[in-house]
Z-matrix of the N, CA and C atoms (Angstrom, degrees):
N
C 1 1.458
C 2 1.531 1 109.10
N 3 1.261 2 106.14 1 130.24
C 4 1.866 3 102.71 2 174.99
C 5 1.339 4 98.15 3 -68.00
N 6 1.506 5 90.05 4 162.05
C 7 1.636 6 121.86 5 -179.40
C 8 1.607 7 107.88 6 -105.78
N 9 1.463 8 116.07 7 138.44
C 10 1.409 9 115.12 8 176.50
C 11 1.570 10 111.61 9 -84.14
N 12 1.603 11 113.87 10 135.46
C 13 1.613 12 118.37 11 175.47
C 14 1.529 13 97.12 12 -16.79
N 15 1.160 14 105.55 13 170.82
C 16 1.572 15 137.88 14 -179.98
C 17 1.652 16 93.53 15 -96.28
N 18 1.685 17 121.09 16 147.30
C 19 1.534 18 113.08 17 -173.43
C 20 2.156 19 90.01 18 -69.09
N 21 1.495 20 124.75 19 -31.90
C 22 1.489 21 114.54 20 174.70
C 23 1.507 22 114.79 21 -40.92
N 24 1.233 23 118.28 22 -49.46
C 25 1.645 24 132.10 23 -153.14
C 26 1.632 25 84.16 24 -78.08
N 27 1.096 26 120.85 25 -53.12
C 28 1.373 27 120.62 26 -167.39
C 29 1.755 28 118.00 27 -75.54
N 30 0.945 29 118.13 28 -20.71
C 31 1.667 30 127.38 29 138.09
C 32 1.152 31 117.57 30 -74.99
N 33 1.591 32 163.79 31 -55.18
C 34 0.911 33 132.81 32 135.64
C 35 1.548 34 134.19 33 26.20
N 36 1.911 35 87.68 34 -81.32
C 37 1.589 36 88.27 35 -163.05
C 38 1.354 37 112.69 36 -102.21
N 39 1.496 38 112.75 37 7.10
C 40 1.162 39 118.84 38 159.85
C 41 1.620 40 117.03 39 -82.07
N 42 1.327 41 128.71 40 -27.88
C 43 1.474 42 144.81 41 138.64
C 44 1.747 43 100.66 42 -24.60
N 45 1.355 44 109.25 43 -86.86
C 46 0.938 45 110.26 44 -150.88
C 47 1.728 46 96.56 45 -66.04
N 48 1.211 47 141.26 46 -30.88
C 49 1.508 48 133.52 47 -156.72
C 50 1.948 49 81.34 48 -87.72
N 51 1.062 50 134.20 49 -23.67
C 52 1.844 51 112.95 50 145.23
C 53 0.990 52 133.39 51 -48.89
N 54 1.056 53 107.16 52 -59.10
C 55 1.519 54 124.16 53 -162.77
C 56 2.106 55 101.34 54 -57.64
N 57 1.557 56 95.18 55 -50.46
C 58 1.776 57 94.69 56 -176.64
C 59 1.677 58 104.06 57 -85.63
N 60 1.395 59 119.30 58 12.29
C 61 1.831 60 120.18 59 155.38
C 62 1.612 61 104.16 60 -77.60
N 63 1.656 62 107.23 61 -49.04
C 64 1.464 63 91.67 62 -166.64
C 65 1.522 64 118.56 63 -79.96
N 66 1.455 65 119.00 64 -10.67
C 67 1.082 66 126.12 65 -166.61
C 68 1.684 67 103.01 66 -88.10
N 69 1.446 68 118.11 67 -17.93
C 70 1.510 69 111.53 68 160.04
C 71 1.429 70 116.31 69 -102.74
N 72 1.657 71 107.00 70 -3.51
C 73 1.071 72 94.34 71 159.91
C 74 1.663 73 126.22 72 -80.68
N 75 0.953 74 122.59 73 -34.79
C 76 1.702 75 132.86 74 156.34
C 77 1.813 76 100.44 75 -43.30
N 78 1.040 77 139.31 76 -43.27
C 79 1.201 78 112.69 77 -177.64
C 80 1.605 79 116.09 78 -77.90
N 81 1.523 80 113.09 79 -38.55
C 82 1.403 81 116.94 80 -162.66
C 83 1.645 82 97.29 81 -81.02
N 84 1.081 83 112.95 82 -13.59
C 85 1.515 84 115.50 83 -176.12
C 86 1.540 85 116.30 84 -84.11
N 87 1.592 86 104.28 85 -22.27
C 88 1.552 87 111.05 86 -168.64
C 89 1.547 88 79.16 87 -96.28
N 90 1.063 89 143.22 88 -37.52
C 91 1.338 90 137.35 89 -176.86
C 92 1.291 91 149.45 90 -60.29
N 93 1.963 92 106.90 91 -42.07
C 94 1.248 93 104.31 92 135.82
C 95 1.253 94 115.31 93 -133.42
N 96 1.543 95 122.83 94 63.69
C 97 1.203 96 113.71 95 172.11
C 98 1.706 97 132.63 96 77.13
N 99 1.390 98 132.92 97 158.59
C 100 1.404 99 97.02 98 -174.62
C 101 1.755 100 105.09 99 -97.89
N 102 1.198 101 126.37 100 30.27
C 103 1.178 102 113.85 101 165.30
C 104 1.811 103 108.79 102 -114.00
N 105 1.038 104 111.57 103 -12.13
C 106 1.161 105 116.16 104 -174.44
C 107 1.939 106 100.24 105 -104.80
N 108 1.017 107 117.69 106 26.37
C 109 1.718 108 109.54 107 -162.78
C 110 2.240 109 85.60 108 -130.70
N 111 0.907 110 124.98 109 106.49
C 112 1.698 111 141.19 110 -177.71
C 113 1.474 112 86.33 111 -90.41
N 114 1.634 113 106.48 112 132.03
C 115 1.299 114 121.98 113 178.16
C 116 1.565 115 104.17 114 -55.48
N 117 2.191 116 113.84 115 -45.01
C 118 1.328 117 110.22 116 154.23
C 119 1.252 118 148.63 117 -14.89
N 120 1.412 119 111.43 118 -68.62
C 121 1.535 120 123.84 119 135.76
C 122 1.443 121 126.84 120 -17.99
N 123 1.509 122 125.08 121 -54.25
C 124 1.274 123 128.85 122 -165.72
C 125 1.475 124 93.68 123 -95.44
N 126 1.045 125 127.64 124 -54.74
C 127 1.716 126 107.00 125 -159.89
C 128 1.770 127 108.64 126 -69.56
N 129 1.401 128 109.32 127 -22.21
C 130 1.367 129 115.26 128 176.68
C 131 1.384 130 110.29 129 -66.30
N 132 0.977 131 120.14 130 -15.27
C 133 2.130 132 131.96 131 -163.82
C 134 1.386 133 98.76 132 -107.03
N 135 1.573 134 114.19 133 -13.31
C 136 1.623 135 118.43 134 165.88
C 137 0.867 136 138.28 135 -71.05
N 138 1.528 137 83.79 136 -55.23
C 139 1.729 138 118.86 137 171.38
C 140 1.556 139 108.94 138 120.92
N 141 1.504 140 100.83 139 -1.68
C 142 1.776 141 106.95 140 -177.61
C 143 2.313 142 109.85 141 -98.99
N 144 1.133 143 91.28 142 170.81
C 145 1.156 144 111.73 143 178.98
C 146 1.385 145 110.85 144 -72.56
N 147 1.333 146 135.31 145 160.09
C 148 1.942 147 139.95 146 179.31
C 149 1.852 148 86.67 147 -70.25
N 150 1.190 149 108.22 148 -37.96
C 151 1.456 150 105.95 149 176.63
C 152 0.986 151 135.01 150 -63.05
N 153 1.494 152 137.46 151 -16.39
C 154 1.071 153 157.03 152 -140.10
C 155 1.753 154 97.96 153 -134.39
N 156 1.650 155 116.96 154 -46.19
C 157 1.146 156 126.01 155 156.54
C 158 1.555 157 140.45 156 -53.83
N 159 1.976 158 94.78 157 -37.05
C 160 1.980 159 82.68 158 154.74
C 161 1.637 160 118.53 159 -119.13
N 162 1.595 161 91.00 160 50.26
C 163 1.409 162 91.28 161 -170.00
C 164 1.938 163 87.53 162 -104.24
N 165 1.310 164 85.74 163 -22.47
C 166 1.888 165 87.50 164 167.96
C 167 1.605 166 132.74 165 -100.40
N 168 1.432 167 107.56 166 -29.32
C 169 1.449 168 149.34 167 153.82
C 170 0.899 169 132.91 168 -29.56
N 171 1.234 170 167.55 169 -57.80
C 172 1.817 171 138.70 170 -40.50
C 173 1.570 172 107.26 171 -87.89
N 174 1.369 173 114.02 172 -19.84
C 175 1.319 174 101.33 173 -176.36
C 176 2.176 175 89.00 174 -145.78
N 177 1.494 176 87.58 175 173.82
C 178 1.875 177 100.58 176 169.10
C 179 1.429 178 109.40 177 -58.09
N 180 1.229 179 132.17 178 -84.35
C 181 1.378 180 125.45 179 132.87
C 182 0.988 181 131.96 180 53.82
N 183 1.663 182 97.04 181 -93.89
C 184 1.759 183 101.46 182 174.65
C 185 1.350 184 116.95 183 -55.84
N 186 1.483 185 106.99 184 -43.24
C 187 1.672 186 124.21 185 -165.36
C 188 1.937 187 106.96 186 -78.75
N 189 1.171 188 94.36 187 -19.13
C 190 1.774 189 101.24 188 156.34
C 191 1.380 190 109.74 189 -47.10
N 192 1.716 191 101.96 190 -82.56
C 193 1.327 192 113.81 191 -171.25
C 194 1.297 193 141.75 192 -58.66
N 195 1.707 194 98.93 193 -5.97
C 196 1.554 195 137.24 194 177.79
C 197 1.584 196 102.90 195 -84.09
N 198 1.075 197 117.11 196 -29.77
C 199 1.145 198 109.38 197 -168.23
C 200 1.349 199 107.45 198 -102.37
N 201 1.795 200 127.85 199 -40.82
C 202 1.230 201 119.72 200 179.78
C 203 1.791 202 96.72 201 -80.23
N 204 0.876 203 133.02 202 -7.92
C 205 1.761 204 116.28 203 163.21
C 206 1.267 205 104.19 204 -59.66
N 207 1.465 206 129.49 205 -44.00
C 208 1.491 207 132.58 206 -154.99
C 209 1.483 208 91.36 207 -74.45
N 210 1.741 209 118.34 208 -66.25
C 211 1.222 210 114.80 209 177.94
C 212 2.105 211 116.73 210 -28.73
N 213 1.271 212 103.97 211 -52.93
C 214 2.102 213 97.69 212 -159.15
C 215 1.672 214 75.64 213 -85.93
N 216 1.222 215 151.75 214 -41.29
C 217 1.801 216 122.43 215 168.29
C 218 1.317 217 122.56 216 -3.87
N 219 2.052 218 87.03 217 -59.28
C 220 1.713 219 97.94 218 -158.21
C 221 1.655 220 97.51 219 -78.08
N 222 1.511 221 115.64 220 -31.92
C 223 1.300 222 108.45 221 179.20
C 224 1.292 223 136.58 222 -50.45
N 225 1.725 224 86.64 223 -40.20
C 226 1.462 225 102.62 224 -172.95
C 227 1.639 226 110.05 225 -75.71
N 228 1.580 227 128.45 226 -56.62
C 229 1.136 228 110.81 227 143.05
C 230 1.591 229 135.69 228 10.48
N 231 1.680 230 104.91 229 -80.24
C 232 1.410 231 95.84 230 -173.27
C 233 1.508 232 116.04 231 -74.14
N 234 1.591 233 131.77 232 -13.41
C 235 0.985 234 145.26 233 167.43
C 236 2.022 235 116.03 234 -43.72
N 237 1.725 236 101.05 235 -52.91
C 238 1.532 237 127.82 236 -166.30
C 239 1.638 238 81.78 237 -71.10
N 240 1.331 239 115.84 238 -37.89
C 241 1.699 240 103.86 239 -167.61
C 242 1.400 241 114.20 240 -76.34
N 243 1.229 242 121.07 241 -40.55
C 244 1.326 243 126.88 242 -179.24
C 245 1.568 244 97.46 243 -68.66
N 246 1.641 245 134.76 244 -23.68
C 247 1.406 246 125.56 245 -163.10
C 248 1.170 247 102.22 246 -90.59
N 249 1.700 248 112.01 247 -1.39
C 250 1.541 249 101.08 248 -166.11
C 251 2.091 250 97.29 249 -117.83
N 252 1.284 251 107.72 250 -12.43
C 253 1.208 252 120.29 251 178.13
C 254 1.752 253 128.89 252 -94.93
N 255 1.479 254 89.45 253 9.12
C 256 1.852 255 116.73 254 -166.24
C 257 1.172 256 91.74 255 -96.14
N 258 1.370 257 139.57 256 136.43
C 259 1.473 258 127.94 257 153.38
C 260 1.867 259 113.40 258 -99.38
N 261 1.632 260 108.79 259 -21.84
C 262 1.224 261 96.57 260 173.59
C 263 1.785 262 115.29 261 -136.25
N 264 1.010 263 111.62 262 164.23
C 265 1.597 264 108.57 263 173.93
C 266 1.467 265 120.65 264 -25.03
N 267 1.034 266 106.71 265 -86.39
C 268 1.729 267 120.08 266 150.25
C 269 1.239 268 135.79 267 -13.07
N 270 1.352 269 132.65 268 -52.81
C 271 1.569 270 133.57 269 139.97
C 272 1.440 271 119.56 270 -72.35
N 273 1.497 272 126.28 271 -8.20
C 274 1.128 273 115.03 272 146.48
C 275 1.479 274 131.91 273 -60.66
N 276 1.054 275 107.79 274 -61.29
C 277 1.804 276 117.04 275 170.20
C 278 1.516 277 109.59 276 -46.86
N 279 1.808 278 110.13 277 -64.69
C 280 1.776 279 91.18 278 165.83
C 281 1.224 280 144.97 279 -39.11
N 282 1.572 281 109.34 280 -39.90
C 283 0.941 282 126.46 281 168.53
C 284 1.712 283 126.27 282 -55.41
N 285 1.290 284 119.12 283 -45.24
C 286 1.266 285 133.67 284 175.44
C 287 1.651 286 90.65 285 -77.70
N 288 0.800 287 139.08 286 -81.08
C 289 1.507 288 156.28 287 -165.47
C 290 1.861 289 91.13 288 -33.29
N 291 1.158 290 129.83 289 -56.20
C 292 1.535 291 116.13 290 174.73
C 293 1.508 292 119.71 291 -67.47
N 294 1.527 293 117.17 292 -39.67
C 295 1.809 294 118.20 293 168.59
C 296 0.939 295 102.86 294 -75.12
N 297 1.349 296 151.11 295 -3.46
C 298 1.984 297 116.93 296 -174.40
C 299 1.381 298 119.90 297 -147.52
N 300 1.472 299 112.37 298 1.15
C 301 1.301 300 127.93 299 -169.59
C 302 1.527 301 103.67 300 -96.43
N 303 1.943 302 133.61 301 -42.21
C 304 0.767 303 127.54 302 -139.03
C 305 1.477 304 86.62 303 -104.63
N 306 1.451 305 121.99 304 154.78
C 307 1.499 306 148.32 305 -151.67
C 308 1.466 307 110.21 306 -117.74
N 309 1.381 308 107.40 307 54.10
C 310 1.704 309 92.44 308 171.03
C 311 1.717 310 93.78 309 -100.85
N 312 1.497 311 82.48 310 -170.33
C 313 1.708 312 94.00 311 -144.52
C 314 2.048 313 102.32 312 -62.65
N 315 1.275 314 128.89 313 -30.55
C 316 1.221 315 120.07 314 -163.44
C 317 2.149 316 88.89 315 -75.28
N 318 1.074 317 109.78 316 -45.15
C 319 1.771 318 106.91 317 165.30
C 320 1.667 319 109.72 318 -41.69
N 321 1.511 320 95.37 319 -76.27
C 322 1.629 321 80.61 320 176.83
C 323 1.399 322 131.39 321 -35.90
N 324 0.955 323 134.27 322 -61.47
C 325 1.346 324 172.70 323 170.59
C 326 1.856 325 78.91 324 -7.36
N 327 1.534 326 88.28 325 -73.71
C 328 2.060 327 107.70 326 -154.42
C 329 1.724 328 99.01 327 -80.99
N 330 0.780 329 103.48 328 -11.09
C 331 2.047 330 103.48 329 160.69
C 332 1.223 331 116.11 330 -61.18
N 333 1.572 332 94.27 331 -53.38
C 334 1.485 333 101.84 332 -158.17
C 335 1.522 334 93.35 333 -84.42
N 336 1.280 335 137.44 334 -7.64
C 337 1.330 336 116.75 335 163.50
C 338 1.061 337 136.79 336 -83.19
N 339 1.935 338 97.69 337 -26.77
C 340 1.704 339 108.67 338 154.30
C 341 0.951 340 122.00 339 -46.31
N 342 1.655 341 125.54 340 -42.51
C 343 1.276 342 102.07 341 -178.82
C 344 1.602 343 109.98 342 -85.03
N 345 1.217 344 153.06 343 -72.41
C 346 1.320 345 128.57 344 147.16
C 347 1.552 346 119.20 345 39.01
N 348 1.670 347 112.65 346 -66.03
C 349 1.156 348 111.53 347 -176.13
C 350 1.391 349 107.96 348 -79.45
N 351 1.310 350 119.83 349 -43.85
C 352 1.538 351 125.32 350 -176.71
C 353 1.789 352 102.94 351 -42.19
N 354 1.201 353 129.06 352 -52.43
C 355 1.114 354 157.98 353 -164.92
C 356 1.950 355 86.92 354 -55.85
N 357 0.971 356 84.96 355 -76.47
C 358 2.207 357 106.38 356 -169.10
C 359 1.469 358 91.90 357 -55.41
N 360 1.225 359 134.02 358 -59.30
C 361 0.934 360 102.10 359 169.58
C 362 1.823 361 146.36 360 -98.37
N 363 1.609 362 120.02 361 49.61
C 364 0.895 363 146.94 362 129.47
C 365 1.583 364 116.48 363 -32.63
N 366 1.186 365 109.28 364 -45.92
C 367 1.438 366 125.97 365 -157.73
C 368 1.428 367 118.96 366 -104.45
N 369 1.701 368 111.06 367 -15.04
C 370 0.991 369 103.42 368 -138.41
C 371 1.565 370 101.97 369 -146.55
N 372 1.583 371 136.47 370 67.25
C 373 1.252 372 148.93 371 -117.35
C 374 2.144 373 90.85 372 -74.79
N 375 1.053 374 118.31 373 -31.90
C 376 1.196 375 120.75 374 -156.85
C 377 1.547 376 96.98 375 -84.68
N 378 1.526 377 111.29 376 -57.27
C 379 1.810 378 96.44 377 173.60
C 380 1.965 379 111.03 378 -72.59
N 381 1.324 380 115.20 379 -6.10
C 382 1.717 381 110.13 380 170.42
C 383 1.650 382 103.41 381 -72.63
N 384 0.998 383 124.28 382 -29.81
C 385 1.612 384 130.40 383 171.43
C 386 1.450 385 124.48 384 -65.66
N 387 1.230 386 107.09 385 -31.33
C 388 1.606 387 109.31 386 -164.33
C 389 1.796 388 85.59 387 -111.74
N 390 1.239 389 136.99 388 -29.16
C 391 1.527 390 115.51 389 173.66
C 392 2.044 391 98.75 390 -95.55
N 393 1.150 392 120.11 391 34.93
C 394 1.011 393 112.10 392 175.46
C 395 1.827 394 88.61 393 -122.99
N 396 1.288 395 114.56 394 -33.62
C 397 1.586 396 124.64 395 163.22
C 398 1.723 397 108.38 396 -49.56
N 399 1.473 398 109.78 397 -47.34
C 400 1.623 399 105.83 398 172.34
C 401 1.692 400 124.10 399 -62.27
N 402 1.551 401 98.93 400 -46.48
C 403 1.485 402 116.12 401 167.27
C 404 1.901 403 106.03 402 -27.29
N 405 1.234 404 96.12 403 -74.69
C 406 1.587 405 115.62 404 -156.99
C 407 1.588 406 93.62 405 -63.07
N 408 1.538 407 133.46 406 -25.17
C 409 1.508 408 115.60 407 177.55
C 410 1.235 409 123.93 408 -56.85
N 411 1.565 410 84.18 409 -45.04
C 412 2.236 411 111.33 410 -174.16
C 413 1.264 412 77.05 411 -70.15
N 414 1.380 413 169.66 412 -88.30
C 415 1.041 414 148.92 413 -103.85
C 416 1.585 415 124.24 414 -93.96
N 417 2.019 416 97.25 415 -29.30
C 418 1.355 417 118.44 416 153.53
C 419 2.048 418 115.18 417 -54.27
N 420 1.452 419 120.88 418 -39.68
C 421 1.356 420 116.76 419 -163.69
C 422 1.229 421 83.04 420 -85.26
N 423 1.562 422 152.21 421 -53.70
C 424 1.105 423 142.62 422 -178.93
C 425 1.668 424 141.19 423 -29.12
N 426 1.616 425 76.55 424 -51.65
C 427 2.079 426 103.36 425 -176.48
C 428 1.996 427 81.02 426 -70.73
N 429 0.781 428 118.53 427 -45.83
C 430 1.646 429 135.41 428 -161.55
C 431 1.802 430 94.12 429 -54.74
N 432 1.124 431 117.88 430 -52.34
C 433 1.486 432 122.30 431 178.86
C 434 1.508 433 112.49 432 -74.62
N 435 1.577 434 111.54 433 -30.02
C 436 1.458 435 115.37 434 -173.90
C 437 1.662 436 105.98 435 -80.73
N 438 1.523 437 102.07 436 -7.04
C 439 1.534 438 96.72 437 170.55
C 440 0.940 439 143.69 438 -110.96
N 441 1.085 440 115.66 439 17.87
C 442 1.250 441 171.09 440 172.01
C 443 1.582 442 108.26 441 -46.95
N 444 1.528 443 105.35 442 -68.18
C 445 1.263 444 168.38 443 -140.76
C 446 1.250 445 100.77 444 -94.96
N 447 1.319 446 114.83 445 -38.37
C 448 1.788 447 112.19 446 -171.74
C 449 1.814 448 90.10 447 91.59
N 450 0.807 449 140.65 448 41.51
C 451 1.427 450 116.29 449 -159.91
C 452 2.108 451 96.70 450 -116.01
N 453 1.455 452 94.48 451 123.57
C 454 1.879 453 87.89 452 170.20
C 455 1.397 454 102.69 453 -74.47
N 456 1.516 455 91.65 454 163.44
C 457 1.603 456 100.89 455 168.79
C 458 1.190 457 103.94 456 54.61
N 459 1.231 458 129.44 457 46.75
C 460 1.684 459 131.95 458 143.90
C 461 1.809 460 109.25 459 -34.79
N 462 0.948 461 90.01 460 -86.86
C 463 1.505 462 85.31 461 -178.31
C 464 1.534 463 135.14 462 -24.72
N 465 1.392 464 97.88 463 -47.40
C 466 1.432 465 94.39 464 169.96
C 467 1.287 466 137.09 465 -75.27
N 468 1.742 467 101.15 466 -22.27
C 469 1.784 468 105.74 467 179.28
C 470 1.550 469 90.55 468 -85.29
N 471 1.434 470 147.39 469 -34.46
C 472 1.175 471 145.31 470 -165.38
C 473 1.558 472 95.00 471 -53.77
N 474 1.629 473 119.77 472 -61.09
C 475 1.542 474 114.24 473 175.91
C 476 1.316 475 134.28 474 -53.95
N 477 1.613 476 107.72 475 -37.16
C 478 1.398 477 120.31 476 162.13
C 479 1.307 478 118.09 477 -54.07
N 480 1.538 479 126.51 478 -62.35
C 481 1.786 480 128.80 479 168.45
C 482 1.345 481 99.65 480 -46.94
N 483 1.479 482 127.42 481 -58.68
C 484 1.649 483 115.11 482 -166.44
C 485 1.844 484 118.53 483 -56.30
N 486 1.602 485 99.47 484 -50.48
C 487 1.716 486 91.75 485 150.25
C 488 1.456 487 142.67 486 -51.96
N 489 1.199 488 120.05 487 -33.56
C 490 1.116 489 137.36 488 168.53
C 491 1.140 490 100.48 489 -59.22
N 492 1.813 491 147.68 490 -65.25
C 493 0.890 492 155.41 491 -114.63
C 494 1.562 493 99.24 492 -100.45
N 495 1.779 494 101.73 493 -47.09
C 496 1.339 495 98.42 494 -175.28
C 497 2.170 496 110.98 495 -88.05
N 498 1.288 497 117.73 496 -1.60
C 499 1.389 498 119.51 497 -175.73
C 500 1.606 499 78.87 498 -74.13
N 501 1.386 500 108.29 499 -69.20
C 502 1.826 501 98.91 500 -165.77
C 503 1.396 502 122.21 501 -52.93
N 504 1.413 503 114.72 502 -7.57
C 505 1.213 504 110.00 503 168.94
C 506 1.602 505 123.06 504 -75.56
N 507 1.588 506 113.00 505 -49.51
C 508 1.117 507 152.93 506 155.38
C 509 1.850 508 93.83 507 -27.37
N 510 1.177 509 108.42 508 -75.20
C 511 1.265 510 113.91 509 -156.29
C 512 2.317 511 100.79 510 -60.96
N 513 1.180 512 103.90 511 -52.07
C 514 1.355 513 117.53 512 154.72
C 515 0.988 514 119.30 513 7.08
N 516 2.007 515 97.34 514 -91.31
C 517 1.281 516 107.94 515 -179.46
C 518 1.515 517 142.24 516 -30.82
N 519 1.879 518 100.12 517 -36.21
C 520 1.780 519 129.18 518 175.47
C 521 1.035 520 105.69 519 -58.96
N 522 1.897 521 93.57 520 -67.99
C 523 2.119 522 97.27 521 -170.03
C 524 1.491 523 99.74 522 -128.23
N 525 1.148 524 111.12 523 105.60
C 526 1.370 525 112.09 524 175.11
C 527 1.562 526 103.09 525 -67.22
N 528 1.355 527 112.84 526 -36.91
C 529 1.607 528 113.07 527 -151.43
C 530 1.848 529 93.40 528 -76.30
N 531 1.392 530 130.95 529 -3.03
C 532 1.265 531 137.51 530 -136.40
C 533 1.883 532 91.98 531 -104.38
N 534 1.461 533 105.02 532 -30.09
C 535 1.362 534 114.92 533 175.17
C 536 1.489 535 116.02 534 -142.16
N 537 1.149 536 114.49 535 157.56
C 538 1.641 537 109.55 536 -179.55
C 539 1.367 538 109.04 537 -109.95
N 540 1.274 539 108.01 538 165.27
C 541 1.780 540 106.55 539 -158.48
C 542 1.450 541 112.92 540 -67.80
N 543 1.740 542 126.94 541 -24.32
C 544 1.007 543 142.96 542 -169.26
C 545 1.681 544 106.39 543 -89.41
N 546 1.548 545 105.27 544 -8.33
C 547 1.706 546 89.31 545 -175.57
C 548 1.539 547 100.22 546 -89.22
N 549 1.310 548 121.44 547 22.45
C 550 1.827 549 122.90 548 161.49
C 551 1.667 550 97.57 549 -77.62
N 552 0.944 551 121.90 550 -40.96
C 553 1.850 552 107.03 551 -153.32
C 554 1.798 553 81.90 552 -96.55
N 555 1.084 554 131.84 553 -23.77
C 556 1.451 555 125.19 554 -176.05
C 557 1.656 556 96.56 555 -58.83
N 558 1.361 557 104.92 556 -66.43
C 559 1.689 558 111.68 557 -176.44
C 560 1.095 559 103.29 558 -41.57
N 561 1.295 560 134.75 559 -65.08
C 562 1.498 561 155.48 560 -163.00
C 563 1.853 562 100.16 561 -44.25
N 564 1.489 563 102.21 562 -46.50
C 565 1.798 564 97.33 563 -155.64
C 566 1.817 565 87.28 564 -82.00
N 567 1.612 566 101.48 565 -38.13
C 568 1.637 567 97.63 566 -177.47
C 569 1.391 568 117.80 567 -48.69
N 570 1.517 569 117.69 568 -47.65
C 571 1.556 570 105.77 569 172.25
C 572 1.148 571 115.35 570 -64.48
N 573 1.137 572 135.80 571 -73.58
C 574 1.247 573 132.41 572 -172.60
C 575 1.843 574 110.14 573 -37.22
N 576 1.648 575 110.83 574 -40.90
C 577 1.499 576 94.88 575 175.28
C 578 1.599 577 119.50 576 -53.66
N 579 1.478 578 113.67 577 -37.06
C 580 0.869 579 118.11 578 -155.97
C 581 1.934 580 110.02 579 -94.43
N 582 1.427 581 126.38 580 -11.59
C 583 0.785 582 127.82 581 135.43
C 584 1.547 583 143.85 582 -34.74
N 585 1.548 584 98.33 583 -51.05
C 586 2.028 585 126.56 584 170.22
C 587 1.794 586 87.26 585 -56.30
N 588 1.650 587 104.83 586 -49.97
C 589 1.689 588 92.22 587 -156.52
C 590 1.741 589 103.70 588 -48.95
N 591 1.534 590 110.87 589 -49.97
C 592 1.424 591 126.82 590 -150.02
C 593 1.800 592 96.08 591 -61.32
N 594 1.689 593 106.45 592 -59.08
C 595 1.309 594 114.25 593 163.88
C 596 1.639 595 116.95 594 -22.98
N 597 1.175 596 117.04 595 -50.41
C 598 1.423 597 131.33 596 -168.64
C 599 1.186 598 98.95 597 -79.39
N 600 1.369 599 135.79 598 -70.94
C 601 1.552 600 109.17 599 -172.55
C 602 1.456 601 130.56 600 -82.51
N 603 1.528 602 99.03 601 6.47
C 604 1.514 603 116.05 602 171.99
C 605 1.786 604 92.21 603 -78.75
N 606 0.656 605 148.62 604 0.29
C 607 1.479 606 143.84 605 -159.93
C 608 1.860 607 107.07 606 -122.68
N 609 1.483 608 102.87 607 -31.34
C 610 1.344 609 96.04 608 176.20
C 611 1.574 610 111.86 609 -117.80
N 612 1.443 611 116.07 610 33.23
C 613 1.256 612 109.75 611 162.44
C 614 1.475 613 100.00 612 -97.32
């Protein structure tokens, strides 16, 4: 008589039959968007059934937010590497300033879904929570570099650069030709210079 999977084997491959939903879901989603992206579309780009898709799923939705979490993971990742491979301010910003600023099409692609999502969740308290959960990571590797630095109030310039970071991205997308990819770490060193200044004569009055 056969034996039924082990409950391990059966997490496993229920793991893994996620893991290759969100990973076509990240493509078909950066591709046309999430109104233009049919769960059809995605489970077929898997290789699974619509059945098989909200049998892990429950809705488009979830598997949205499943997928752009996976996407800023990988981002954030390469972010922690460059923060840990920087030795000074200055090759930090270059450094970031060549991976994340420049707009070819798989960048474009995940902008324009950020905003998309920014948008959805306006409306929508449960995905405003979980990309407000992404917010606070980038903002954790940030304060993380600003402390680096000696810097007070990490936290708060970490949110300020992370806004900053994503308006110029945002703004980008419109007119690329309107800014150049390097005037992010220019802004970036200017505040912070000009912060040190305030620091500084706050110190000798």
């Amino acid at each position: 008589m056969a034996t039924s999977p082990a409950p391990a084997q059966l997490t496993r491959a229920r793991q893994r039959t996620r893991d290759q939903l969100v990973l076509a879901a990240m493509r078909v989603f950066a591709r046309h968007g999430y109104a233009g992206a049919s769960v059809d579309a995605i489970a077929e780009h898997a290789g699974y059934t619509v059945g098989a898709l909200y049998s892990n799923f429950a809705t488009k939705q979830e598997l949205f937010l499943a997928a752009f979490e996976r996407h800023c993971d990988g981002e954030l990742a390469d972010l922690r590497a460059l923060v840990a491979a920087s030795a000074t301010q200055e090759e930090l910003l270059a450094a970031v300033t060549a991976r994340f600023t420049e707009l070819d099409e798989e960048h474009r692609e995940w902008w324009q879904l950020s905003a998309e999502l920014w948008l959805y969740a306006q409306r929508h308290p449960e995905a405003a929570a979980r990309m407000a959960a992404v917010q606070a990571d980038a903002r954790a590797v940030i304060a993380e570099a600003l402390g680096r630095r000696g810097e007070p109030l990490g936290e708060e310039l970490a949110a300020v650069i992370h806004a900053l970071w994503t308006g110029f991205m945002h703004y980008r997308l419109i007119s690329p030709e309107a800014v150049s990819a390097d005037a992010f770490a220019r802004a970036v060193g200017a505040l912070l210079d000009g912060k040190e200044n305030q620091l500084r004569k706050g110190r000798q009055r």
